[in-house]
Biotite code that builds the C-alpha atoms (Angstrom):
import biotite.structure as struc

atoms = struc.array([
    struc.Atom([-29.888, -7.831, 37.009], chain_id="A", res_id=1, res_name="UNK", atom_name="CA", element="C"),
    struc.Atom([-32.115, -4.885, 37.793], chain_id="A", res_id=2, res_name="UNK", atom_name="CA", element="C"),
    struc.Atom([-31.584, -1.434, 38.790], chain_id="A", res_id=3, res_name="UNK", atom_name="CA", element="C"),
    struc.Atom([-31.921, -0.816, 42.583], chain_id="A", res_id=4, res_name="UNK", atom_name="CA", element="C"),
    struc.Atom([-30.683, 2.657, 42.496], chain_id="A", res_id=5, res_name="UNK", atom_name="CA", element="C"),
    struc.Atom([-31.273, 5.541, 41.030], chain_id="A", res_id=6, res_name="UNK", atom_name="CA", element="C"),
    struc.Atom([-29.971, 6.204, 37.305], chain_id="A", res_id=7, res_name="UNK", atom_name="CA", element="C"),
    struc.Atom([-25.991, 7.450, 37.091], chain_id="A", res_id=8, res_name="UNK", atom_name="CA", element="C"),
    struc.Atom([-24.440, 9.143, 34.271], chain_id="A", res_id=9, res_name="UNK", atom_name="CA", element="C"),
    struc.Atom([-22.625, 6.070, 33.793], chain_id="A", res_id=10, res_name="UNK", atom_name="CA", element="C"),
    struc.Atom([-25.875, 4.453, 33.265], chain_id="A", res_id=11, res_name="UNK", atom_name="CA", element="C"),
    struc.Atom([-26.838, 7.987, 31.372], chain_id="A", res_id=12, res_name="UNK", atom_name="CA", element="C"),
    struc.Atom([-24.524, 8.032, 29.132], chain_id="A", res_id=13, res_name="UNK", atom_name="CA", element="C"),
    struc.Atom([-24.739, 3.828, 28.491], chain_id="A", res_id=14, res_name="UNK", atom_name="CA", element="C"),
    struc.Atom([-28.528, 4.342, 27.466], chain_id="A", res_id=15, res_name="UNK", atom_name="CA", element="C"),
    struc.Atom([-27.332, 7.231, 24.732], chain_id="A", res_id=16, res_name="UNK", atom_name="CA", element="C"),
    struc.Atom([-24.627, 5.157, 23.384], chain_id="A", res_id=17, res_name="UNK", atom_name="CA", element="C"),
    struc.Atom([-28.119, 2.532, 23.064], chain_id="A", res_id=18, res_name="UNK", atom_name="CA", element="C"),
    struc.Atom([-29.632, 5.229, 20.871], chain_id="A", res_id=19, res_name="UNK", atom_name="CA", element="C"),
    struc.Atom([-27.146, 4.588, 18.235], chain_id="A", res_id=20, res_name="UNK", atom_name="CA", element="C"),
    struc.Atom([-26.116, 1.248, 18.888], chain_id="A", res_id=21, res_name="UNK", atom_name="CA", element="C"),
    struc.Atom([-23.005, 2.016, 20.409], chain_id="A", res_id=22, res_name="UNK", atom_name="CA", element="C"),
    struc.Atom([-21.524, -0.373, 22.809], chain_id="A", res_id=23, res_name="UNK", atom_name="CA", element="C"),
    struc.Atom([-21.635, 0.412, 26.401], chain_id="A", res_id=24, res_name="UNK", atom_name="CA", element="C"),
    struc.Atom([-18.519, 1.689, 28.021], chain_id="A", res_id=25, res_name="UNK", atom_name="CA", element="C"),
    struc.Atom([-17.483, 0.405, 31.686], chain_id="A", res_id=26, res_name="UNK", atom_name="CA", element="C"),
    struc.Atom([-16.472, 4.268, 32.492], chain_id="A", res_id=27, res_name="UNK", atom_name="CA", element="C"),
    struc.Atom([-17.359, 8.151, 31.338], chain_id="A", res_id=28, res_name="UNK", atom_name="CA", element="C"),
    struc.Atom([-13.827, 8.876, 33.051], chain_id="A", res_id=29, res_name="UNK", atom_name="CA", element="C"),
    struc.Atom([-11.081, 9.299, 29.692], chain_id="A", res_id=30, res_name="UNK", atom_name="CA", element="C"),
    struc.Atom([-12.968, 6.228, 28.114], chain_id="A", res_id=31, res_name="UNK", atom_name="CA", element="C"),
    struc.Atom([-11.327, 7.475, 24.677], chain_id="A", res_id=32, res_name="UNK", atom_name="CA", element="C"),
    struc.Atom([-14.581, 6.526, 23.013], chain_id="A", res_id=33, res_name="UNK", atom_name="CA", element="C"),
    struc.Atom([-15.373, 9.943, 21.215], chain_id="A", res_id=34, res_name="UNK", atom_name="CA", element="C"),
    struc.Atom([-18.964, 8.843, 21.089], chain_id="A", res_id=35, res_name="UNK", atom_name="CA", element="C"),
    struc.Atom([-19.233, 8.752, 25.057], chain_id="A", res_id=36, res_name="UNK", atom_name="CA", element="C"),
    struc.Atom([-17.392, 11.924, 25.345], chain_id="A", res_id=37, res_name="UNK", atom_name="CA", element="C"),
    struc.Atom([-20.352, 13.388, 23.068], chain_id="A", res_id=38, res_name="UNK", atom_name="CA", element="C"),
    struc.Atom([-23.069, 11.493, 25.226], chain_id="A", res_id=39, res_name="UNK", atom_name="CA", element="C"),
    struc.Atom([-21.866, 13.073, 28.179], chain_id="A", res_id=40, res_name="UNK", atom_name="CA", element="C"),
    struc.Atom([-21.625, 16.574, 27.169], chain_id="A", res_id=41, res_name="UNK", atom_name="CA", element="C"),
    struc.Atom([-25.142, 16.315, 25.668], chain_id="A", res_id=42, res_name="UNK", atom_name="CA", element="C"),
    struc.Atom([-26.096, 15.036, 29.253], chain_id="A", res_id=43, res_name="UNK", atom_name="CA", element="C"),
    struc.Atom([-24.473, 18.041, 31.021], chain_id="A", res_id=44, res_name="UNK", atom_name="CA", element="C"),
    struc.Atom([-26.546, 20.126, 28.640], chain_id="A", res_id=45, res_name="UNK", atom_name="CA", element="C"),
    struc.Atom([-29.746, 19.126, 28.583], chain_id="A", res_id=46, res_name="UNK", atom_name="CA", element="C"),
    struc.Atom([-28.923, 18.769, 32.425], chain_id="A", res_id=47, res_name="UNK", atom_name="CA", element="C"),
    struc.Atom([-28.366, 22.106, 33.251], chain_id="A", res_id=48, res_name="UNK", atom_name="CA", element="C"),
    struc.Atom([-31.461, 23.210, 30.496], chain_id="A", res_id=49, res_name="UNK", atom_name="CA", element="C"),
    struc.Atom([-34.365, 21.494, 32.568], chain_id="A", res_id=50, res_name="UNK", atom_name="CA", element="C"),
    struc.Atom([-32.734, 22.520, 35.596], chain_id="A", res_id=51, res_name="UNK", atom_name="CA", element="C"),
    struc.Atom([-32.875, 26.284, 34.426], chain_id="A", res_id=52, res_name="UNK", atom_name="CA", element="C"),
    struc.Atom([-36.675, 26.277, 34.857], chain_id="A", res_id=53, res_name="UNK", atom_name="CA", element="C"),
    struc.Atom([-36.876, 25.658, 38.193], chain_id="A", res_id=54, res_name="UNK", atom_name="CA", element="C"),
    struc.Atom([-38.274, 23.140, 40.216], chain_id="A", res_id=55, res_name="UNK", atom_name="CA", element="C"),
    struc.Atom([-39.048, 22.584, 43.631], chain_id="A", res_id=56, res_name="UNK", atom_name="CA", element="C"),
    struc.Atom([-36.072, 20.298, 44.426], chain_id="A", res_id=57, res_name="UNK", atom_name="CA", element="C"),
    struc.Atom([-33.188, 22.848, 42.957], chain_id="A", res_id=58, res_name="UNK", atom_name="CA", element="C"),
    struc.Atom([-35.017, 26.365, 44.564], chain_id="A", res_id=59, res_name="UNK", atom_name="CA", element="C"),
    struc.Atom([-34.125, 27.489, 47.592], chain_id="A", res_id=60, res_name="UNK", atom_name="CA", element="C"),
    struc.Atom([-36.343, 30.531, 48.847], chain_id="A", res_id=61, res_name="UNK", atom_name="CA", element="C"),
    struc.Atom([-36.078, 33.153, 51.604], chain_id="A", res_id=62, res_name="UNK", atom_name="CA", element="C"),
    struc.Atom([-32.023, 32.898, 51.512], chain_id="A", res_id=63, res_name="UNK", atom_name="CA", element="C"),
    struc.Atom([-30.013, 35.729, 52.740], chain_id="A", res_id=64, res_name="UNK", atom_name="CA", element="C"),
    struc.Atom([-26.909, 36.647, 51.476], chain_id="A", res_id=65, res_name="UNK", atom_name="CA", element="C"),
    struc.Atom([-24.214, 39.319, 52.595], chain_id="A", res_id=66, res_name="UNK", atom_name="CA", element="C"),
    struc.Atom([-22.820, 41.365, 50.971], chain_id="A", res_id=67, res_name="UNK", atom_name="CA", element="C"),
    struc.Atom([-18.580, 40.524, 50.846], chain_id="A", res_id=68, res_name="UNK", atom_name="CA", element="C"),
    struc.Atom([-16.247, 43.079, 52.938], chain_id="A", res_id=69, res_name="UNK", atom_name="CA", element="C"),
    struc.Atom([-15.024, 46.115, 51.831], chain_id="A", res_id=70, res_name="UNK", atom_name="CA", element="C"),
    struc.Atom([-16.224, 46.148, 48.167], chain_id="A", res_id=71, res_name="UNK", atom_name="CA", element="C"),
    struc.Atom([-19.767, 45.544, 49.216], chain_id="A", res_id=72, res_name="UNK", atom_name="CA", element="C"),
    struc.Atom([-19.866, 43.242, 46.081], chain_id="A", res_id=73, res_name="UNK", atom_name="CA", element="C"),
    struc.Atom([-22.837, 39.958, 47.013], chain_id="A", res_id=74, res_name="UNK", atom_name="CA", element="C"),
    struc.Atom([-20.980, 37.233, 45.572], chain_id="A", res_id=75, res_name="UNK", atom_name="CA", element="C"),
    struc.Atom([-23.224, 34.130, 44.224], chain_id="A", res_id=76, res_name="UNK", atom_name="CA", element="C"),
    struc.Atom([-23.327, 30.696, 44.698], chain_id="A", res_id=77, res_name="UNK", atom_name="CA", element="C"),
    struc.Atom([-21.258, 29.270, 41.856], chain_id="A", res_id=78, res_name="UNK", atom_name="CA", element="C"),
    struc.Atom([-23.700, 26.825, 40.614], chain_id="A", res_id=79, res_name="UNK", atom_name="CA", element="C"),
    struc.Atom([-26.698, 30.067, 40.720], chain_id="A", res_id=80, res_name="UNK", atom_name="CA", element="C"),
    struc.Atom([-28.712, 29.648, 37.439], chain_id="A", res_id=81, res_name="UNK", atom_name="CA", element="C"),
    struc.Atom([-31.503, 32.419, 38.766], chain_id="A", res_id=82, res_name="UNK", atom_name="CA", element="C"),
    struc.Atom([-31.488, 34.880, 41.003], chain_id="A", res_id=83, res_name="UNK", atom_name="CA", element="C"),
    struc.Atom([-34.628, 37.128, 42.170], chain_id="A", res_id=84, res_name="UNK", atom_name="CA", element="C"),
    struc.Atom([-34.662, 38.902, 45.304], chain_id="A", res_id=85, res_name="UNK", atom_name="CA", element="C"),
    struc.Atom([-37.824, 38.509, 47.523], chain_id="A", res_id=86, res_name="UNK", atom_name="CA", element="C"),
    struc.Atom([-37.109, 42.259, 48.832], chain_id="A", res_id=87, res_name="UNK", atom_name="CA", element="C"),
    struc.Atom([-39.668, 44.589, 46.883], chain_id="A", res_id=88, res_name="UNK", atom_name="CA", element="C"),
    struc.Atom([-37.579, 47.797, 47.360], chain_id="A", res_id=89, res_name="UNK", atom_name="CA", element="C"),
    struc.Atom([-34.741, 46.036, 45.670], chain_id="A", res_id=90, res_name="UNK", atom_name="CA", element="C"),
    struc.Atom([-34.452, 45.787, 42.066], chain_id="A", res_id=91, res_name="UNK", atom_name="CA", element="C"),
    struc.Atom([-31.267, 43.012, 41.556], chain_id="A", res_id=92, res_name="UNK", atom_name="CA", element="C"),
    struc.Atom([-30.312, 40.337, 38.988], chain_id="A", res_id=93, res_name="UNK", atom_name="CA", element="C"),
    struc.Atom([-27.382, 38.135, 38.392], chain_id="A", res_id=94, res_name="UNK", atom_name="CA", element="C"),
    struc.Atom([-24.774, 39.292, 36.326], chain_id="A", res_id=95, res_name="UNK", atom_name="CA", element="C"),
    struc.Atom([-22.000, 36.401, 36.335], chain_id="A", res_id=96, res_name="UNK", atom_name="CA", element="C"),
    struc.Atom([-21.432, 35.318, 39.788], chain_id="A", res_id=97, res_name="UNK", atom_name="CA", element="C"),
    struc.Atom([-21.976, 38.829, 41.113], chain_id="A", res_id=98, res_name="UNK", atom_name="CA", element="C"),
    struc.Atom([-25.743, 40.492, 42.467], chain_id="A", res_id=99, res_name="UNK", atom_name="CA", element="C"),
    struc.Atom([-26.232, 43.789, 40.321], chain_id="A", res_id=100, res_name="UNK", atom_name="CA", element="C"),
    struc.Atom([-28.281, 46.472, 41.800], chain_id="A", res_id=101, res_name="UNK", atom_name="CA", element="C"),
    struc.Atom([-30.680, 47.435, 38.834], chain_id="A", res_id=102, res_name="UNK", atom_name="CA", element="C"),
    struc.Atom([-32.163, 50.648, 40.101], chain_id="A", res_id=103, res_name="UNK", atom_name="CA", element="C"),
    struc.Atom([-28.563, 51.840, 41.929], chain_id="A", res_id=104, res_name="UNK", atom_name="CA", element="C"),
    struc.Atom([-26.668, 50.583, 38.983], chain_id="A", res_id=105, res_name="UNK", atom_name="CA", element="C"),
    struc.Atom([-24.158, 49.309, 41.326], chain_id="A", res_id=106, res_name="UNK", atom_name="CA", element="C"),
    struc.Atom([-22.873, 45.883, 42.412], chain_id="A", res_id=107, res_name="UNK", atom_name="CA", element="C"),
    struc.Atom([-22.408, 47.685, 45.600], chain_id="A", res_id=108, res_name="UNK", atom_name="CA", element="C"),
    struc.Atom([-24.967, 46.651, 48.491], chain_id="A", res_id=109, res_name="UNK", atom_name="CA", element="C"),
    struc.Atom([-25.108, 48.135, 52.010], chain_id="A", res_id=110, res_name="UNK", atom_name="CA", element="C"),
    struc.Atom([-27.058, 45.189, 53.617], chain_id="A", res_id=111, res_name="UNK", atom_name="CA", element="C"),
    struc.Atom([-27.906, 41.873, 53.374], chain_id="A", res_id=112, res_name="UNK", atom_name="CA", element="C"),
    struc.Atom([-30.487, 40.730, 50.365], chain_id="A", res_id=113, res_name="UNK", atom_name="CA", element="C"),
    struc.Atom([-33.204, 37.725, 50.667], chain_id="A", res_id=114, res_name="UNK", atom_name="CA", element="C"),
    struc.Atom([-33.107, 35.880, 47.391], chain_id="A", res_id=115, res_name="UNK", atom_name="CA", element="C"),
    struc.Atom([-34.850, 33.054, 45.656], chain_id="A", res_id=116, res_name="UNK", atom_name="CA", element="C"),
    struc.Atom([-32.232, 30.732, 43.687], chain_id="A", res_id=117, res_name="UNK", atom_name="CA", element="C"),
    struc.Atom([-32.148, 27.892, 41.014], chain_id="A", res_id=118, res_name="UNK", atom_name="CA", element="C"),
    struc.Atom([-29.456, 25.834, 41.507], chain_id="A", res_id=119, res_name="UNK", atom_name="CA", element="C"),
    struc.Atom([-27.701, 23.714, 39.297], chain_id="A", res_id=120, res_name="UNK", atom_name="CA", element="C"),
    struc.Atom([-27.246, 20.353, 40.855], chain_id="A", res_id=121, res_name="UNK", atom_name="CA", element="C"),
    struc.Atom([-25.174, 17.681, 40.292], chain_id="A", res_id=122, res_name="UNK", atom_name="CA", element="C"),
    struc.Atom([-27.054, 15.007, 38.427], chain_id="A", res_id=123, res_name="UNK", atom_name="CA", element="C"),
    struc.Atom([-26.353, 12.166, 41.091], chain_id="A", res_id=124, res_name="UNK", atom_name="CA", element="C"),
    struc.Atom([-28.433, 14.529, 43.689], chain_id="A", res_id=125, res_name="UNK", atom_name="CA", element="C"),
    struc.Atom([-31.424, 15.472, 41.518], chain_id="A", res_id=126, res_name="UNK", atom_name="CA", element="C"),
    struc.Atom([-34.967, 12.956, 42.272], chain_id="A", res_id=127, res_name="UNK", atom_name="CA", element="C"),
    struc.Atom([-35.202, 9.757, 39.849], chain_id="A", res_id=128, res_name="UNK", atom_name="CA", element="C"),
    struc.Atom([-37.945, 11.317, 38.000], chain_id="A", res_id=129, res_name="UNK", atom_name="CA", element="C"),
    struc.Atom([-35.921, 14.192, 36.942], chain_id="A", res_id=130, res_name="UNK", atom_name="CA", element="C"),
    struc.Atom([-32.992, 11.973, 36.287], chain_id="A", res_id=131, res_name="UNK", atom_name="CA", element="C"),
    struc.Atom([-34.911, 10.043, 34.114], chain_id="A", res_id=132, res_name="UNK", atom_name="CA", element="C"),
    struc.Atom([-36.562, 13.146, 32.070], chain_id="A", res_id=133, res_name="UNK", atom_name="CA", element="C"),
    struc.Atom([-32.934, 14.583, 31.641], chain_id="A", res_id=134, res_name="UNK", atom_name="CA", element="C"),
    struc.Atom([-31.493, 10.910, 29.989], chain_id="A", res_id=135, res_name="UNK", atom_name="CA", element="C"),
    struc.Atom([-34.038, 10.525, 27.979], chain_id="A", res_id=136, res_name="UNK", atom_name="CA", element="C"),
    struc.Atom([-34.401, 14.272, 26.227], chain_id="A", res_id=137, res_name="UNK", atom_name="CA", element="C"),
    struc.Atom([-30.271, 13.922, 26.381], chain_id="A", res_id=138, res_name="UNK", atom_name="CA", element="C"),
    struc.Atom([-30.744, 10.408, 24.202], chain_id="A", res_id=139, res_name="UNK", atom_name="CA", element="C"),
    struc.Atom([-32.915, 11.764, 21.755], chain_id="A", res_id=140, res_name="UNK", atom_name="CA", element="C"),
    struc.Atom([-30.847, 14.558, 21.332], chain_id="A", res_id=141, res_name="UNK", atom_name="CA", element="C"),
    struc.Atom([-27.970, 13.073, 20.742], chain_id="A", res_id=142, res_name="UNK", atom_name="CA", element="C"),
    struc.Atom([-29.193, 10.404, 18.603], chain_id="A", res_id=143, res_name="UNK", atom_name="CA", element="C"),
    struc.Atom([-30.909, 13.532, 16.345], chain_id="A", res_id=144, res_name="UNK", atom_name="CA", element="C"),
    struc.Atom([-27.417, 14.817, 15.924], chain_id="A", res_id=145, res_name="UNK", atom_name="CA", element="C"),
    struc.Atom([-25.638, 11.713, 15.478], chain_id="A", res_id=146, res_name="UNK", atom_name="CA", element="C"),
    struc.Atom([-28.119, 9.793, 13.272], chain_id="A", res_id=147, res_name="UNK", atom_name="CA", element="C"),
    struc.Atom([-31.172, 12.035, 12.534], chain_id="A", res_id=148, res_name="UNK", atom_name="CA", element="C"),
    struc.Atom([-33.311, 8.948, 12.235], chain_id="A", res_id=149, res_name="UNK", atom_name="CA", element="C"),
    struc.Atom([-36.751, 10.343, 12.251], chain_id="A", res_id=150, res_name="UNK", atom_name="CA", element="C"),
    struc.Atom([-37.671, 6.824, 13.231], chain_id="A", res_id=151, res_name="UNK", atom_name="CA", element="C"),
    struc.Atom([-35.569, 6.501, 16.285], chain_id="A", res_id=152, res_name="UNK", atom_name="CA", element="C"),
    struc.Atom([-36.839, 10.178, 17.029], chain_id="A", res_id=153, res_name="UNK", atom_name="CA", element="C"),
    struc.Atom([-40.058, 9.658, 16.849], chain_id="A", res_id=154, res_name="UNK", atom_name="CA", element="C"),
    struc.Atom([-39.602, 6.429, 19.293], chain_id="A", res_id=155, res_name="UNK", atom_name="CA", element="C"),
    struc.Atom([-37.796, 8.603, 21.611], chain_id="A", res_id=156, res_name="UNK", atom_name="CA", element="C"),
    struc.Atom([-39.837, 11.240, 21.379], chain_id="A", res_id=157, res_name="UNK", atom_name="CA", element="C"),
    struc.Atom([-43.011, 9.500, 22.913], chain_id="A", res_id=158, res_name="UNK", atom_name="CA", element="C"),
    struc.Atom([-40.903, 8.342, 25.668], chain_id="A", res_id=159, res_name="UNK", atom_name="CA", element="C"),
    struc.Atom([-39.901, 11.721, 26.737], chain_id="A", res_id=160, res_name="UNK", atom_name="CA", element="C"),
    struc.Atom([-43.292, 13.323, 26.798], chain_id="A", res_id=161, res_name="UNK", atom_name="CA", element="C"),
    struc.Atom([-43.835, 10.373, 28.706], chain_id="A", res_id=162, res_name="UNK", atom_name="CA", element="C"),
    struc.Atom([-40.630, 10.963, 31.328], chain_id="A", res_id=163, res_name="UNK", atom_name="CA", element="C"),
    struc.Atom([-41.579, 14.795, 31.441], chain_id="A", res_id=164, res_name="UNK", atom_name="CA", element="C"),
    struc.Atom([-44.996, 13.695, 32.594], chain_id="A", res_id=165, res_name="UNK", atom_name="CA", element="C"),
    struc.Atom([-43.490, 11.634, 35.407], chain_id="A", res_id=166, res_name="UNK", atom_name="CA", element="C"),
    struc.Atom([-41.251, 14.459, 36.090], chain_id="A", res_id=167, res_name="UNK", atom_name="CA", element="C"),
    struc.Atom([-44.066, 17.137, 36.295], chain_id="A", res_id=168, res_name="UNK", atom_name="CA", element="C"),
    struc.Atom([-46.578, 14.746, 38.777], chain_id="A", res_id=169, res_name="UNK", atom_name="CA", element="C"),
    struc.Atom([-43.658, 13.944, 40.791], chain_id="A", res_id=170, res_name="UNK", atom_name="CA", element="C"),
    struc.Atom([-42.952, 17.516, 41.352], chain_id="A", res_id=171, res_name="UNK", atom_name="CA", element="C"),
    struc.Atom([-46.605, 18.131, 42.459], chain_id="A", res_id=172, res_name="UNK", atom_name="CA", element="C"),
    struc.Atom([-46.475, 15.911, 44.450], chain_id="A", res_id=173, res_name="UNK", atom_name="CA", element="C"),
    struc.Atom([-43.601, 16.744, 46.508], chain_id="A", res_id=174, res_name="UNK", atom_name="CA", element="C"),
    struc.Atom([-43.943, 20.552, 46.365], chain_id="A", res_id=175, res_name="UNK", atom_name="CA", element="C"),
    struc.Atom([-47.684, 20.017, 47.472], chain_id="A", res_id=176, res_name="UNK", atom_name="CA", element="C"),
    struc.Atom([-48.871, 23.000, 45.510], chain_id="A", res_id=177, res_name="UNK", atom_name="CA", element="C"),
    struc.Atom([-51.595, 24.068, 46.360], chain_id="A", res_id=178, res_name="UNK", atom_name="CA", element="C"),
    struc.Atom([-54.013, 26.701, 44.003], chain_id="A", res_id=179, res_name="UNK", atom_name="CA", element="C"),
    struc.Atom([-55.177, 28.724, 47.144], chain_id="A", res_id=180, res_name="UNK", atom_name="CA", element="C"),
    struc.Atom([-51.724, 29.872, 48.508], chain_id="A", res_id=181, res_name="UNK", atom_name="CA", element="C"),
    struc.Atom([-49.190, 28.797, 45.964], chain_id="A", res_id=182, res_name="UNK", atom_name="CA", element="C"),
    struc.Atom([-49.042, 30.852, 42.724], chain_id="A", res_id=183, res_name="UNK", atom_name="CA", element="C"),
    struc.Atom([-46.349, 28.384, 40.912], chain_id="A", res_id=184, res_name="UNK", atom_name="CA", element="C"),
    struc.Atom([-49.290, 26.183, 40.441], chain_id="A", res_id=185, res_name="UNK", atom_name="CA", element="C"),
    struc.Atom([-49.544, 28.489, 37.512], chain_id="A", res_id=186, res_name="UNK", atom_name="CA", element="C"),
    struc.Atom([-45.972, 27.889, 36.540], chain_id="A", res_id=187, res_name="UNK", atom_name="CA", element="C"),
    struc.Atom([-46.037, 24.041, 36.951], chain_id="A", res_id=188, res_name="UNK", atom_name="CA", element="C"),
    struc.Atom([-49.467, 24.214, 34.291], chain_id="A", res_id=189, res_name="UNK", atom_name="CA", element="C"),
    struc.Atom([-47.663, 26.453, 31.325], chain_id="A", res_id=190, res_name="UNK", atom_name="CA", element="C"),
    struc.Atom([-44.570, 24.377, 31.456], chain_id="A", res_id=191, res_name="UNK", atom_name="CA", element="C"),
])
């Protein structure tokens, strides 16, 4: 039967098992098979690796956030990977969940901050493309570190530079850069 939705870490983590001719498992739940467990980490890994460079579906721009009464303390979103504040006076990064006042040296802020986040997302909410990208870098890992067949990698290998391709024209696409009033065109071309 063929797929009619959009890839699932059950479906994820299958394809790895694949890599090493593992047998499926009907669940990534407490299946007990060690080599699942593995699959899935690996997944959750590379997962949260591509998503830490930013694209246009996990960035949210322009967002203002308050700062948390009495302490003054901006607390951040718990799934922030990035943090850069649009203001120009203001000087902040993320240090843990927490916005950090570079220049003040204080976590202390007096008034609300507009940011620009990366988000971590779960994987059942990112686009196919990037779903795709993510198993397949995840199955080669994971079959480097469980087999290290340079054969398999090799095989593998070709078929991510082909998903990150997908990945990187879908994201034009949709983010409709544009080279006369969007500088991440630059961004999207050094990747």
């Amino acid at each position: 039967m063929l797929a009619t939705t959009p890839t699932t870490v059950l479906e994820a983590v299958n394809l790895m098992l694949s890599t090493i001719g593992e047998a499926p498992v009907s669940t990534v739940e407490n299946s007990g098979v060690l080599d699942a467990v593995a699959a899935r980490q690996q997944l959750s890994v590379i997962n949260r690796e591509v998503q830490t460079r930013g694209w246009h579906w996990n960035t949210e721009e322009n967002v203002t956030i308050t700062p948390s009464h009495p302490d003054g303390f901006i607390i951040l979103p718990s799934n922030t990977l990035r943090v850069d504040a649009s203001d120009v006076d203001i000087d902040a990064v993320q240090r843990g969940n927490r916005l950090y006042d570079r220049k003040n040296r204080t976590y202390q802020f007096s008034r609300p901050v507009t940011v620009d986040l990366i988000l971590l997302l779960p994987f059942e909410e990112l686009p196919e493309a990037a779903r795709f990208y993510i198993t397949i870098r995840a199955a080669r890992k994971f079959q480097e570190g469980v087999l290290g067949s340079p054969e398999l990698s090799q095989f593998t290998l070709r078929d991510e530079i082909m998903a990150k391709a997908t990945l990187e024209d879908a994201e034009a696409n949709t983010a409709d850069f544009n080279i006369l009033n969007n500088i991440s065109v630059r961004e999207v071309l050094l990747r």
